[in-house]
C-alpha positions as a Markdown table, in Angstrom:
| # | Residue | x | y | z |
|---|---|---|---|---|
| 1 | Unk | -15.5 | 2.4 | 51.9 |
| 2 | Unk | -19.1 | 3.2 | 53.1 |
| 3 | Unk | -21.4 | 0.8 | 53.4 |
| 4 | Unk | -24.9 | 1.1 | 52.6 |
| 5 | Unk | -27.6 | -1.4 | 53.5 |
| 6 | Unk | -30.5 | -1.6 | 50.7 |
| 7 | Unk | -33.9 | -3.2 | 51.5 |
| 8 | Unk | -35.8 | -4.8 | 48.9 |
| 9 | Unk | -38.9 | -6.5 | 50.5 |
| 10 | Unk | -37.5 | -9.5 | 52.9 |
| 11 | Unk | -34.2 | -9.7 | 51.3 |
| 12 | Unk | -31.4 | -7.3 | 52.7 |
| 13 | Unk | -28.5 | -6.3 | 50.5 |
| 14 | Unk | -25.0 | -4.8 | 51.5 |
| 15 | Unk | -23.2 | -2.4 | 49.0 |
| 16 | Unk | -20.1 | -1.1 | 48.6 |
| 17 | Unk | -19.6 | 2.3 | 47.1 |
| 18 | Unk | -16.1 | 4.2 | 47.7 |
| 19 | Unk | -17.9 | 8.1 | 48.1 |
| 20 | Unk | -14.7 | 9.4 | 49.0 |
| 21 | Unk | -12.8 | 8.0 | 45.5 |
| 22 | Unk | -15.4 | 9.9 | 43.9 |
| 23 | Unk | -15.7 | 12.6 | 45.7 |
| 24 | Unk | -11.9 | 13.3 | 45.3 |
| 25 | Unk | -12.7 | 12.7 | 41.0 |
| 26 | Unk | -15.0 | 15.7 | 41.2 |
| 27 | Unk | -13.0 | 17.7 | 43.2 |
| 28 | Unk | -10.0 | 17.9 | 40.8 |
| 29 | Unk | -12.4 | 18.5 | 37.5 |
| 30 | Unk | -10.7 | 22.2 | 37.3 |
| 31 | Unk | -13.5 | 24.7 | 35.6 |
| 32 | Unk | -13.3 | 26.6 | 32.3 |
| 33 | Unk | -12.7 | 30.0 | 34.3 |
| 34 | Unk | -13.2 | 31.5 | 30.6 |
| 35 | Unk | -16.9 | 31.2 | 31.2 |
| 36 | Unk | -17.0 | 33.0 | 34.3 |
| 37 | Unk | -19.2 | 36.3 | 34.4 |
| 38 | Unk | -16.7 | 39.2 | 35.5 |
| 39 | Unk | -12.9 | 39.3 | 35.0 |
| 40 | Unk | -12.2 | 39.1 | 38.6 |
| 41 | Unk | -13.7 | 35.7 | 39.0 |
| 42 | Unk | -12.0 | 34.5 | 36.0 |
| 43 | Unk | -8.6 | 35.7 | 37.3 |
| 44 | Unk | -9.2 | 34.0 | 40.9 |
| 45 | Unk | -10.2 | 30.8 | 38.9 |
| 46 | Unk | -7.1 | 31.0 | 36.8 |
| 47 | Unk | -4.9 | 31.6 | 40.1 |
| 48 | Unk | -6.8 | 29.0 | 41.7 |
| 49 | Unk | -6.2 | 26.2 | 38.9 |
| 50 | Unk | -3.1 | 27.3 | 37.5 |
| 51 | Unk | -0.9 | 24.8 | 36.4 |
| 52 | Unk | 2.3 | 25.0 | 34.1 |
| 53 | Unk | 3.0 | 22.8 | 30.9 |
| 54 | Unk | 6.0 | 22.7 | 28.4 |
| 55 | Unk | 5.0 | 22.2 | 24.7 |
| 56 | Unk | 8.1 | 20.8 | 22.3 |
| 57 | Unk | 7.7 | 22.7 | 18.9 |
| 58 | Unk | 8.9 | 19.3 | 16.6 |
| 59 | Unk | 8.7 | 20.9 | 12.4 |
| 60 | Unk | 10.2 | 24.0 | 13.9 |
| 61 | Unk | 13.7 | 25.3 | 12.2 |
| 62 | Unk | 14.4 | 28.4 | 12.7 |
| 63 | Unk | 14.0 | 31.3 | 16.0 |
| 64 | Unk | 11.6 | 33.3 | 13.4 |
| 65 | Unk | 9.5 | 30.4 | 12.9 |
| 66 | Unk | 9.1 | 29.6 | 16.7 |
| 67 | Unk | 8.5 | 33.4 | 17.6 |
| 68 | Unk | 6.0 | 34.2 | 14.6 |
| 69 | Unk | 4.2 | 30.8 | 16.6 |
| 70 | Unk | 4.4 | 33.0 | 20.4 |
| 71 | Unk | 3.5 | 36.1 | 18.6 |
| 72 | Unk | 0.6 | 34.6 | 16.9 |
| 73 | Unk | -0.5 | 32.5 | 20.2 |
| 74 | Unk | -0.1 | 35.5 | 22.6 |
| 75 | Unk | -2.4 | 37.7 | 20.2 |
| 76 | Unk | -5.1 | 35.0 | 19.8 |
| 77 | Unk | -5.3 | 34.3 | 23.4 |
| 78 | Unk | -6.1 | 36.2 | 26.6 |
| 79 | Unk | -2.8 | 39.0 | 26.9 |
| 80 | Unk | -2.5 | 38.3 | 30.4 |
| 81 | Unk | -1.6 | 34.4 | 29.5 |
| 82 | Unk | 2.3 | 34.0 | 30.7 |
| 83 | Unk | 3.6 | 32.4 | 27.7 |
| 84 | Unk | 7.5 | 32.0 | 27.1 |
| 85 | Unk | 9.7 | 30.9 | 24.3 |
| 86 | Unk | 12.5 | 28.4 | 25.3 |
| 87 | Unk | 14.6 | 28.9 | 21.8 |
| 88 | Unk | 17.4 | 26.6 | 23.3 |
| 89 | Unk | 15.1 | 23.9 | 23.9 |
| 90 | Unk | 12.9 | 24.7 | 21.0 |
| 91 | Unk | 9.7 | 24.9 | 23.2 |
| 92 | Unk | 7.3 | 27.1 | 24.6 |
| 93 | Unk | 6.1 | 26.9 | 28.2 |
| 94 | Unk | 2.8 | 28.6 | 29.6 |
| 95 | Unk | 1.1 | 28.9 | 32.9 |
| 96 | Unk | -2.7 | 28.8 | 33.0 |
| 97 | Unk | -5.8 | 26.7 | 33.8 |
| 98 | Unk | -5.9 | 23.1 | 32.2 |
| 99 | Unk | -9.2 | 24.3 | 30.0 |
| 100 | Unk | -6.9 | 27.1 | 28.6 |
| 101 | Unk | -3.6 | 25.2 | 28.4 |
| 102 | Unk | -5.4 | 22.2 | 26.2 |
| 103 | Unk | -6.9 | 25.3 | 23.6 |
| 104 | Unk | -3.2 | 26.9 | 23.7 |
| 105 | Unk | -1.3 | 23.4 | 23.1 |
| 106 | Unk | -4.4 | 22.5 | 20.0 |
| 107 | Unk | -3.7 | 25.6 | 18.2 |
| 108 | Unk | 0.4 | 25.5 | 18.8 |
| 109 | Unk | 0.2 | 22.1 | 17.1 |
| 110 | Unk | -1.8 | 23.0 | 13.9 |
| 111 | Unk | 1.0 | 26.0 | 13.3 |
| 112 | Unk | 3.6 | 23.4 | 13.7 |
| 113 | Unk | 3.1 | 21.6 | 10.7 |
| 114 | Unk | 5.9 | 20.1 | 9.0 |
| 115 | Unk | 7.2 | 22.2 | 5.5 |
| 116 | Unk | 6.5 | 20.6 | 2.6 |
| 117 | Unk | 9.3 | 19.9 | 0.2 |
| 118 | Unk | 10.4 | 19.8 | -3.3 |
| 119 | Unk | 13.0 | 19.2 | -6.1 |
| 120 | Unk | 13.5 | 21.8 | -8.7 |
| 121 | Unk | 14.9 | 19.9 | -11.8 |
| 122 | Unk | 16.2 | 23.1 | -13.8 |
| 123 | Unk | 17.4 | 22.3 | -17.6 |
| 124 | Unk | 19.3 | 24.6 | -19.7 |
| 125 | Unk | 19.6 | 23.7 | -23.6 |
| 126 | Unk | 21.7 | 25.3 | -25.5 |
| 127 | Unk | 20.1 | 25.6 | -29.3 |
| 128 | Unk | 22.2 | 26.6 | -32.5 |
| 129 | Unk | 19.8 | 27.2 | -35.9 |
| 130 | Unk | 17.3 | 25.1 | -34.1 |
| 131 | Unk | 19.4 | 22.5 | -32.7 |
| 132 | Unk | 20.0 | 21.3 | -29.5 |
| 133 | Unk | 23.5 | 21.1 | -29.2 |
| 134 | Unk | 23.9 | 20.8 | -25.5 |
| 135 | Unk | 21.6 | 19.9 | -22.1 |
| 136 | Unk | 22.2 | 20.0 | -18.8 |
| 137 | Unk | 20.1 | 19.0 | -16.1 |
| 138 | Unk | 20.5 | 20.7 | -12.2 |
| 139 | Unk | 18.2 | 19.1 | -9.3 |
| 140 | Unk | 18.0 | 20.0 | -5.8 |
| 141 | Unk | 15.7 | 20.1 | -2.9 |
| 142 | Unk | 14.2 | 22.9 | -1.5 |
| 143 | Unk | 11.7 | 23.3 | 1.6 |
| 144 | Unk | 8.7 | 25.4 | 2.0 |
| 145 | Unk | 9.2 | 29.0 | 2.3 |
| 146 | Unk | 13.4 | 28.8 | 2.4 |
| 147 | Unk | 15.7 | 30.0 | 0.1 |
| 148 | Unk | 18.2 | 27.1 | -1.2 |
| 149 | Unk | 21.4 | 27.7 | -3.7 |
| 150 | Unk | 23.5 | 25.3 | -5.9 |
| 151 | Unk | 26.4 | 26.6 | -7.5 |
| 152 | Unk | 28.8 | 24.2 | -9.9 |
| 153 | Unk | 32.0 | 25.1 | -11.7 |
| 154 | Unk | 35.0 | 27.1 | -10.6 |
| 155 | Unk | 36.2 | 30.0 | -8.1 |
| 156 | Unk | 38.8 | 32.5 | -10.4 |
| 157 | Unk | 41.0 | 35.3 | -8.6 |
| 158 | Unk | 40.9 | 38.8 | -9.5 |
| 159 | Unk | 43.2 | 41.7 | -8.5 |
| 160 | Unk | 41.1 | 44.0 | -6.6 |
| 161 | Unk | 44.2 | 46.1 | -5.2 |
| 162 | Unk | 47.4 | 46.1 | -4.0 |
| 163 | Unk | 49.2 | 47.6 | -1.1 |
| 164 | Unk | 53.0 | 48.6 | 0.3 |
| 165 | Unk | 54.5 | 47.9 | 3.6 |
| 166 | Unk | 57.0 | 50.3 | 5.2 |
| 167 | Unk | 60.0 | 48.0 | 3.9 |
| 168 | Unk | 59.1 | 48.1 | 0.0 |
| 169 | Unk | 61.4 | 50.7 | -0.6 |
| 170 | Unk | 64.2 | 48.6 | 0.2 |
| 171 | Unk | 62.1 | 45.2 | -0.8 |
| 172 | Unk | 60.3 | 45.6 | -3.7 |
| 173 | Unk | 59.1 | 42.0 | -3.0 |
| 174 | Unk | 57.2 | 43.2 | 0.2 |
| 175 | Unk | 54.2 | 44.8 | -1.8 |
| 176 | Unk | 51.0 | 42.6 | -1.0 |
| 177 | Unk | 48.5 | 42.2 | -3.8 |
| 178 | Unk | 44.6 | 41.8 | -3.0 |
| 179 | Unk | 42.1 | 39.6 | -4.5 |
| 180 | Unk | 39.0 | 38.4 | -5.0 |
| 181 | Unk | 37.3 | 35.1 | -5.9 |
| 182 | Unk | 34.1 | 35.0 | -8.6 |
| 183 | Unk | 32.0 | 32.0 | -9.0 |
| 184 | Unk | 32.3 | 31.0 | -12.4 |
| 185 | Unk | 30.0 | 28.0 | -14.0 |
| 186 | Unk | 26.3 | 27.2 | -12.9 |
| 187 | Unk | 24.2 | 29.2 | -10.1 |
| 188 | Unk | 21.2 | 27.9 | -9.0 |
| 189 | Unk | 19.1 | 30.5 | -6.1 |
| 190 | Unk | 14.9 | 29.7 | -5.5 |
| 191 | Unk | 12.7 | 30.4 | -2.8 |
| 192 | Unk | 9.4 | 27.9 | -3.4 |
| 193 | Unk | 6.3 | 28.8 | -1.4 |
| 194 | Unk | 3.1 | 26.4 | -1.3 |
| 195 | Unk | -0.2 | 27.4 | -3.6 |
| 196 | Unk | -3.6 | 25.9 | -3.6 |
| 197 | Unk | -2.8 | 24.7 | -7.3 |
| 198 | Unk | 1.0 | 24.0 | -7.6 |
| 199 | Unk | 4.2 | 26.5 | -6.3 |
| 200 | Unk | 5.1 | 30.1 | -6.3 |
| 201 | Unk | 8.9 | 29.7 | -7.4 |
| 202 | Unk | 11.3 | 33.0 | -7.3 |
| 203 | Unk | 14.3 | 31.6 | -9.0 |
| 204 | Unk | 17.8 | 33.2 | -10.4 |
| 205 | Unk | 19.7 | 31.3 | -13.1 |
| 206 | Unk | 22.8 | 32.5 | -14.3 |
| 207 | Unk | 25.8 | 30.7 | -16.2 |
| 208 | Unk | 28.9 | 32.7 | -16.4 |
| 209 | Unk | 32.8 | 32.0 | -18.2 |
| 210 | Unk | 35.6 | 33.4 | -19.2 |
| 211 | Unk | 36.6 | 34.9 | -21.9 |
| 212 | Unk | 39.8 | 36.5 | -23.0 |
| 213 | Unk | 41.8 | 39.0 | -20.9 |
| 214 | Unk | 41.9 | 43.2 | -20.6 |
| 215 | Unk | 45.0 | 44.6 | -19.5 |
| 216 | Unk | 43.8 | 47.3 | -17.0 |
| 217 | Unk | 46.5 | 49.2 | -15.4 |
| 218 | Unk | 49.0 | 46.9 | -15.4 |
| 219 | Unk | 47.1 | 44.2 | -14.5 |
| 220 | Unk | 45.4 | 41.5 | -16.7 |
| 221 | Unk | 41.9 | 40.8 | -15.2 |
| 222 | Unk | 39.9 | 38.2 | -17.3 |
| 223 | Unk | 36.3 | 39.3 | -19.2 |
| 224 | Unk | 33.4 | 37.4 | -17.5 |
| 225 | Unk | 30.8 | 36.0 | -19.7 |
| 226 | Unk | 27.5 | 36.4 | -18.2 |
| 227 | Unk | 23.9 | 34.7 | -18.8 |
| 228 | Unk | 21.2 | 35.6 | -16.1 |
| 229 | Unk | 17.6 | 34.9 | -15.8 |
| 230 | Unk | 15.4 | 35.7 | -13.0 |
| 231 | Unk | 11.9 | 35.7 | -12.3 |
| 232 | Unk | 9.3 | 35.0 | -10.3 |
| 233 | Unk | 6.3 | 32.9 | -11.6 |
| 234 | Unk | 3.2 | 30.3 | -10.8 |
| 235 | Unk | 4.5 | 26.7 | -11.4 |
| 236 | Unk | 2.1 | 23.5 | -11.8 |
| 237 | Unk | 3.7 | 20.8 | -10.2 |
| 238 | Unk | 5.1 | 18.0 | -12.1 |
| 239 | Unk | 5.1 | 20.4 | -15.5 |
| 240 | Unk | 7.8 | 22.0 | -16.9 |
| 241 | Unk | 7.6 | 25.2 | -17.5 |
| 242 | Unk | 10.1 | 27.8 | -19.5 |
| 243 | Unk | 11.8 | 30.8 | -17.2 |
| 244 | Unk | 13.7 | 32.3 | -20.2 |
| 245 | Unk | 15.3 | 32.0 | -23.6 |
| 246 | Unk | 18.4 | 33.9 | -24.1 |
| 247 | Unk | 20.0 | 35.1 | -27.4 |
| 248 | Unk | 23.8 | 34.7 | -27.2 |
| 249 | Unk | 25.3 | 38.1 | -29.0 |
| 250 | Unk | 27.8 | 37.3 | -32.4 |
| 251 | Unk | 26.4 | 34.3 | -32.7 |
| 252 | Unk | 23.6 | 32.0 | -34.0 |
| 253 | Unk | 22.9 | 30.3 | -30.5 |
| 254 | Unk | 20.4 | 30.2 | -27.8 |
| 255 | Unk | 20.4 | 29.8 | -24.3 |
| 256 | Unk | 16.5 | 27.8 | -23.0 |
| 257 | Unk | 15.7 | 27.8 | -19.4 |
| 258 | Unk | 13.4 | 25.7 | -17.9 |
| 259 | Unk | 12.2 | 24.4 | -14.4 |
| 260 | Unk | 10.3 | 21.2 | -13.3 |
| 261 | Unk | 8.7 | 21.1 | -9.8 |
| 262 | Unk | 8.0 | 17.9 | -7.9 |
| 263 | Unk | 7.0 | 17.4 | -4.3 |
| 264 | Unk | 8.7 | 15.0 | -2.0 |
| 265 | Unk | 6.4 | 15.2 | 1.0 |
């Protein structure tokens, strides 16, 4: 402490004022080096202040979504900032001046947003001579920007081939026979992406059975039935609104698609 004496007519008065507490306070206020007039003296400032900081990406998922965030940072800012992407710690760490470091860590935090999310409600109706004779309803959640699938009914093998060891000439029984599995029943595959005035919805719908067997070569292999709809459209949130309608051939029904979009968050 310094002590300064103040004089005020007769009356002498002693104050205490800690210079060196504030002269330390102004010392360490680090300059925008930004605002400097050449590029050297920016780049000495820089040096001079440099400081590094780790910034935790929290709504990030994926390794693109944390790159497209250093890609975009590193072409909005100076090129000579040393920025890095942690992807095992989900992070980014930079070196520079605090100034720059506090506009870098600002705009990192408004493109880590968290997705927004939604259920997709789909119903298919089946309709004979104007009838419903059958709905189903299929919901599931699906974030911003990602692609999400729902399958439901059942997996049915398929000869695709067949094959002889060395021994089948002696063991008929050693031939192997090859398959393949085909989803059979319901599947669901959308991609919703935000819009100012509801969702941009790519979606796939297609219902599938069995019908009787063809004998091909030997080998029965079962007929798949087969219903598909897919399209991309504009949908208003909380509205349904019909994908598709689908005449079944030989016979007088219909197949209705439709979707409902609600968000969550």
């Amino acid at each position: 402490m310094t002590p300064i004496r103040l004089t005020l007519g007769s009356f002498c008065l002693l104050a205490l004022i800690p210079l060196g507490l504030t002269a330390h306070a102004q010392s360490t206020d680090a300059p925008d080096c930004s605002k400097l007039p050449t590029h050297t003296e920016e780049a000495d400032c820089t040096h001079a202040h440099s400081e590094t900081k780790t910034i935790y990406l929290e709504n990030v998922t994926t390794p693109l979504e944390a790159n497209e965030i250093l890609v975009a940072t590193r072409n909005m800012f100076d090129p000579a900032l040393k920025i890095y992407l942690i992807a095992s710690r989900n992070a980014v760490s930079l070196s520079s001046y605090p100034a720059e470091i506090a506009r870098v860590e600002a705009f990192i935090h408004r493109l880590d947003q968290p997705r927004k999310t939604y259920r997709l409600t789909y119903t298919v109706a089946t309709m004979d001579d104007g009838k419903n004779i059958g709905t189903q309803h299929f919901s599931f959640v699906a974030v911003d920007g990602q692609r999400a699938t729902m399958k439901e009914g059942d997996k049915v093998p398929v000869v695709t081939g067949s094959y002889s060891t060395g021994a089948a000439v002696s063991d008929p029984g050693a031939a192997q026979t090859q398959f393949t599995y085909l989803d059979v029943g319901m599947n669901f595959d959308a991609t919703v992406s935000s819009l100012a005035n509801g969702v941009s919805l790519q979606s796939k719908v297609e219902q599938s059975s069995i019908g009787p067997t063809n004998t091909i070569a030997g080998v029965a292999e079962p007929v798949v039935r087969q219903s598909v709809v897919q399209v991309s459209s504009v949908v208003p949130l909380g509205k349904p609104l019909m994908l598709g309608s689908i005449d079944i051939p030989n016979s007088t029904r219909r197949l209705d698609v439709d979707v409902m979009v609600e968000q969550l968050k």
